[in-house]
Every structure is written in structure tokens, then in C-alpha cells.
N, CA, C and O atoms as a MOPAC input file, in Angstrom:
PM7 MOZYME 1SCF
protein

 N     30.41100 1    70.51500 1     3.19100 1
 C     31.40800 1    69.48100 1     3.14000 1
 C     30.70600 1    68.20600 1     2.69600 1
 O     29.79600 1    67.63800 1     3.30000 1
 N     31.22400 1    67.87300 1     1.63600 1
 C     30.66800 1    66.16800 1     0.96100 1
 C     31.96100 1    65.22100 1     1.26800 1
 O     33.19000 1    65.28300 1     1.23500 1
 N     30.79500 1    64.20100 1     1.62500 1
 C     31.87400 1    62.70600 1     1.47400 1
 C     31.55000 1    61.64200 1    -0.02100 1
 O     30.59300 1    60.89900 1    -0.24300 1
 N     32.27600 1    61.82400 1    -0.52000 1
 C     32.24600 1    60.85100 1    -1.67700 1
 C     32.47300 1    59.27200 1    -1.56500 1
 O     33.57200 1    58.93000 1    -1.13000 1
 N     31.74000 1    58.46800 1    -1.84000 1
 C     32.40900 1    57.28200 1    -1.43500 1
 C     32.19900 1    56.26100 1    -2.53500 1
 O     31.11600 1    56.29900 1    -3.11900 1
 N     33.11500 1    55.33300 1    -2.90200 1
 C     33.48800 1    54.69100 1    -3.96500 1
 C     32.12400 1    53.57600 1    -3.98900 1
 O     31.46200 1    53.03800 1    -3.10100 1
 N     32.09000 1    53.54500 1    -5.63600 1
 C     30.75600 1    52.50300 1    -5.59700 1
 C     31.04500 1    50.78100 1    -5.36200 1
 O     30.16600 1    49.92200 1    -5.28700 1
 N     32.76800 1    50.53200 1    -5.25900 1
 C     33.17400 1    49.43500 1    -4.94300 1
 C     32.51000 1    49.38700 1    -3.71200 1
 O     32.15800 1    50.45100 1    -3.20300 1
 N     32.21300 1    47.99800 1    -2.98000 1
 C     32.20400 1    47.75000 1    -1.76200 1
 C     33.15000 1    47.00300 1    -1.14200 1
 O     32.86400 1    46.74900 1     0.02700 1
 N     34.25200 1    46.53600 1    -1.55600 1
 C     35.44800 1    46.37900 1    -0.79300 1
 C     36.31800 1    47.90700 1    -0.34900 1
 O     36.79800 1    48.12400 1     0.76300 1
 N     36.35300 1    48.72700 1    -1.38300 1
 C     36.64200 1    49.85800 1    -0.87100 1
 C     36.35000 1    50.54000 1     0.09800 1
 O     37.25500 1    50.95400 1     0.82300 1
 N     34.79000 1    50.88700 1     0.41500 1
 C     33.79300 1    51.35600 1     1.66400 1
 C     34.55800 1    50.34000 1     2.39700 1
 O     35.76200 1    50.56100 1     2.53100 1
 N     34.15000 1    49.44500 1     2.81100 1
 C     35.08400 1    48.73400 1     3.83300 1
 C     35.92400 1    48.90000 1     4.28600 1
 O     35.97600 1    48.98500 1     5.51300 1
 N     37.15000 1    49.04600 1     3.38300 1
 C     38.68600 1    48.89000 1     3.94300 1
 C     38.43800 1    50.25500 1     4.26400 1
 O     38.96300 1    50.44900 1     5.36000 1
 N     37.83700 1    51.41100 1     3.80200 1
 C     37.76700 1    52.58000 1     4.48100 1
 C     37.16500 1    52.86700 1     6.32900 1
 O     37.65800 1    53.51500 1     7.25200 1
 N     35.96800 1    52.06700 1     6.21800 1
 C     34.90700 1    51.71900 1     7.35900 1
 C     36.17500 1    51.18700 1     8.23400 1
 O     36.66100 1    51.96300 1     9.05700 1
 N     36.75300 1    49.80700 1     8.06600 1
 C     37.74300 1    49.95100 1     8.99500 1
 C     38.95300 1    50.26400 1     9.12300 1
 O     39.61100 1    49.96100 1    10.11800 1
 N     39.47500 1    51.01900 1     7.97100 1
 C     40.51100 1    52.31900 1     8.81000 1
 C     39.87800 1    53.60700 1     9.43900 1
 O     40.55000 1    54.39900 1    10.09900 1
 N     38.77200 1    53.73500 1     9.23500 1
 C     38.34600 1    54.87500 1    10.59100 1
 C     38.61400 1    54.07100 1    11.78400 1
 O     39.37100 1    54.26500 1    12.73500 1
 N     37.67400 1    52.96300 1    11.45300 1
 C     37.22700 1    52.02900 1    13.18100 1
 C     38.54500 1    51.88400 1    13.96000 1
 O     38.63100 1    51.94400 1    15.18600 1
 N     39.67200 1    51.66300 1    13.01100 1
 C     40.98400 1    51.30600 1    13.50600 1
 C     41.74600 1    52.51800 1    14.51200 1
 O     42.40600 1    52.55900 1    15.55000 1
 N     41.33400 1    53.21400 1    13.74800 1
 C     41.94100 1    55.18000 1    13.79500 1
 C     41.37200 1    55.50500 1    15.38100 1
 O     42.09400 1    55.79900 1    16.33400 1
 N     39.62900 1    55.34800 1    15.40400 1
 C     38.88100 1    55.45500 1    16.36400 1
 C     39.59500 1    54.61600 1    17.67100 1
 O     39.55900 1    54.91400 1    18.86400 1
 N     40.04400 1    53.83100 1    17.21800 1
 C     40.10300 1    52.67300 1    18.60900 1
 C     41.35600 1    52.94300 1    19.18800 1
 O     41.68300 1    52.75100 1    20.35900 1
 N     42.17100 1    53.50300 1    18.07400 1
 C     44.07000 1    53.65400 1    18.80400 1
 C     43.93900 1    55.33600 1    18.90100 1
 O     44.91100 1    55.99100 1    19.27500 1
 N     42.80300 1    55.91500 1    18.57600 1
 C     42.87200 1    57.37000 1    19.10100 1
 C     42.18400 1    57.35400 1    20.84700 1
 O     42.74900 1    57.96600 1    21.75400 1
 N     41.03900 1    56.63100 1    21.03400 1
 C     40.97600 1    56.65000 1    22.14000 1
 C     41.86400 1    55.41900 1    23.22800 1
 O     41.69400 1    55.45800 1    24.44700 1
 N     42.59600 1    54.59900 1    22.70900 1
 C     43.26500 1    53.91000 1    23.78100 1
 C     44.91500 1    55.29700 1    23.96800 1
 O     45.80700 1    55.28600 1    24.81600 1
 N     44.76000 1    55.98800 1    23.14300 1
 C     45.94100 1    56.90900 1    23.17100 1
 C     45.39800 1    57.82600 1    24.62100 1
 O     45.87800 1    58.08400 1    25.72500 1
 N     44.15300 1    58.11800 1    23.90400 1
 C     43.65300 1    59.60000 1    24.64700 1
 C     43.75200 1    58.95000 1    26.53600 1
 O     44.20900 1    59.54300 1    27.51300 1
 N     43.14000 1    57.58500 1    26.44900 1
 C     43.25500 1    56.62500 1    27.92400 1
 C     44.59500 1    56.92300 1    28.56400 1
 O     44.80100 1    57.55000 1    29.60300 1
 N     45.48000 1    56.34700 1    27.73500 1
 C     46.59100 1    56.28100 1    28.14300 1
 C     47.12100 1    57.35000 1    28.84300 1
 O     47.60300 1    57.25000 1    29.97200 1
 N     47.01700 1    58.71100 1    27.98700 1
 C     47.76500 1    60.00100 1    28.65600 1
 C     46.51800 1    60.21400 1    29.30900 1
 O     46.51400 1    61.39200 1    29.66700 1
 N     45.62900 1    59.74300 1    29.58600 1
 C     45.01300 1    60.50700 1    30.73000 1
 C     45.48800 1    60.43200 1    32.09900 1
 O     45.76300 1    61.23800 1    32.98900 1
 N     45.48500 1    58.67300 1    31.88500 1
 C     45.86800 1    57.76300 1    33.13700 1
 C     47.48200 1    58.27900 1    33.35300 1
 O     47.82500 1    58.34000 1    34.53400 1
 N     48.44700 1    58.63400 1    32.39800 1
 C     49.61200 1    58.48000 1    33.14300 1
 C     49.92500 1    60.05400 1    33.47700 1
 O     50.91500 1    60.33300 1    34.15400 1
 N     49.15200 1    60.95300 1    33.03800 1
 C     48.94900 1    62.26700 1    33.57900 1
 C     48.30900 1    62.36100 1    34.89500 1
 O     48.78500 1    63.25000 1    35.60200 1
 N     47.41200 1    61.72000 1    35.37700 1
 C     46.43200 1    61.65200 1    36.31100 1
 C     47.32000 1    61.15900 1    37.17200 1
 O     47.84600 1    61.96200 1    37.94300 1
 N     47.64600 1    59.91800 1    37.23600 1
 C     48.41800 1    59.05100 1    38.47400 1
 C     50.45700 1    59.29400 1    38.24100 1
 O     51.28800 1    58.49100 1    38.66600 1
 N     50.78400 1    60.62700 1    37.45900 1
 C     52.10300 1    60.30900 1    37.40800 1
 C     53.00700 1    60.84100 1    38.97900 1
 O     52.18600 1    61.44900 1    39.66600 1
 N     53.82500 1    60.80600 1    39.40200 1
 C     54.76100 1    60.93200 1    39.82900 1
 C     55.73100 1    62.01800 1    40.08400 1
 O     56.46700 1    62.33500 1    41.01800 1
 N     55.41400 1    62.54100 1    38.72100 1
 C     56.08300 1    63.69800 1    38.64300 1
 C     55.55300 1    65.14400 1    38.37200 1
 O     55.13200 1    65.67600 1    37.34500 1
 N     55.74100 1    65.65100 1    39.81400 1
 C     54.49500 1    66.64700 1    40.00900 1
 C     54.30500 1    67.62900 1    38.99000 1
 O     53.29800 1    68.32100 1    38.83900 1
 N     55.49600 1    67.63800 1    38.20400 1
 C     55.10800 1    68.94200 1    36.93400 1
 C     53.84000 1    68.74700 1    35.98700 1
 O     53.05000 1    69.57200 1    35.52800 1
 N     53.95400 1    66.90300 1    35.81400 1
 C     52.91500 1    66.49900 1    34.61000 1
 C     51.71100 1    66.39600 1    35.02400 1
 O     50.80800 1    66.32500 1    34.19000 1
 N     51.40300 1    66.36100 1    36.52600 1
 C     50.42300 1    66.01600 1    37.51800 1
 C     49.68300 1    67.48300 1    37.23900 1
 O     48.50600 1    67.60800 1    36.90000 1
 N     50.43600 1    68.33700 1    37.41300 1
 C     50.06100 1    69.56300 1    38.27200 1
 C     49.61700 1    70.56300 1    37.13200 1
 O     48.92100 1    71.56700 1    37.28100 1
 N     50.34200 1    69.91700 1    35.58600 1
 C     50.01200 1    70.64800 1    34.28700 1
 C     48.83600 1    70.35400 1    33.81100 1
 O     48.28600 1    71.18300 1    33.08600 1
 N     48.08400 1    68.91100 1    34.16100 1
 C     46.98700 1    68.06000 1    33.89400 1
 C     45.73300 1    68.16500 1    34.76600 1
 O     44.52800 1    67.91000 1    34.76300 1
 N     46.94100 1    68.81000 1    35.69400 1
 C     45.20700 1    69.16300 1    37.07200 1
 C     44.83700 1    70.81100 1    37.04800 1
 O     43.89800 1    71.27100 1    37.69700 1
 N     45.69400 1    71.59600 1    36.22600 1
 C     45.49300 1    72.84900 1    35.95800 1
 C     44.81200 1    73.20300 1    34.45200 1
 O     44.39800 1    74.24300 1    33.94000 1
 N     44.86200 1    72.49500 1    34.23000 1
 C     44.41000 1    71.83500 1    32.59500 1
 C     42.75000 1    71.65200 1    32.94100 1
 O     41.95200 1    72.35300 1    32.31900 1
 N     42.43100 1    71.01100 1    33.61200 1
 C     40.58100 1    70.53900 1    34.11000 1
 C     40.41700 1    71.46300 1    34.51200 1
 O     39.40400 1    71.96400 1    34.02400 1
 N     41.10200 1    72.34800 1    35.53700 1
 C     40.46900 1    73.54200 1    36.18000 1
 C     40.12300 1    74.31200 1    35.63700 1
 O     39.01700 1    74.79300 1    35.88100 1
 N     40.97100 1    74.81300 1    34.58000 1
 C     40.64200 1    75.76700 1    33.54900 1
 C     39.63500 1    75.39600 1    32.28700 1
 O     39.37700 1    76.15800 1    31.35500 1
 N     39.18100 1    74.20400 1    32.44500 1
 C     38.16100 1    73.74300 1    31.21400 1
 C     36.83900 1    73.78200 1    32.23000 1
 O     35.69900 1    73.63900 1    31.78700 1
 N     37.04500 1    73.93300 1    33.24900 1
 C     35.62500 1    73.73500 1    34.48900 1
 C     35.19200 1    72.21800 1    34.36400 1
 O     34.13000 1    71.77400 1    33.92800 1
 N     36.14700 1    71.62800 1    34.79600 1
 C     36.15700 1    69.77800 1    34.49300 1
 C     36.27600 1    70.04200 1    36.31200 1
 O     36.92400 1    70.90100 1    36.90900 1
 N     35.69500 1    69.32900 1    36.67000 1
 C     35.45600 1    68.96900 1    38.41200 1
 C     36.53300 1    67.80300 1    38.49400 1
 O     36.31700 1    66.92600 1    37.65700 1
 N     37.63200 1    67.58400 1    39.29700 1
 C     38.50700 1    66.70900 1    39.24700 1
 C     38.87200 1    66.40200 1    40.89000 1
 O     39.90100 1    65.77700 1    41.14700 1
 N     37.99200 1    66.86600 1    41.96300 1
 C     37.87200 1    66.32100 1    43.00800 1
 C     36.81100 1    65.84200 1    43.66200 1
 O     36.95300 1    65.30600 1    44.76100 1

């Protein structure tokens, strides 16, 4: 697998930060459903998320 990258350097850039961008709202996503899986309320999403670690051998107590 090759990455080609343009000999412009405004291009590399605007590329550099649409990953960085990508990176930052993929993990405030991944945060998000962790946290509202983890602390929800509703024992189905709780209980799908805590059966979910068990089965990856993730220690969650």
C-alpha cells in the first residue's frame, strides 16, 4: 500500500489537517459512546456494553 502525496504544500496540509480533524471527532465520538454506554440508565445499553468487555477480556470491575 503507497501513499502518494501532492508536491504542493498547501495541499499536504489541508490534507494533514483533515486527518487531524477526522482523528479528533473520531475519538471525542468513540468518548462519548463510551461514557453514555458506561453510565446509561437503561439497562439494555448498560448490560450490551458490559457484555461487550467481557467478551473482549477488557476487566471492567
Amino acid at each position: 500500500m503507497s501513499i502518494t502525496t501532492a508536491s504542493h504544500s498547501g495541499t499536504t496540509t489541508s490534507t494533514r489537517t483533515q486527518r487531524l480533524v477526522a482523528a479528533i471527532g473520531a475519538s471525542v465520538l468513540g468518548v462519548l459512546l463510551v461514557y453514555f454506554a458506561g453510565f446509561s440508565h437503561i439497562d439494555a445499553v448498560h448490560n450490551a456494553a458490559h457484555d461487550t468487555r467481557h467478551s473482549a477480556a477488557f476487566p471492567c470491575h
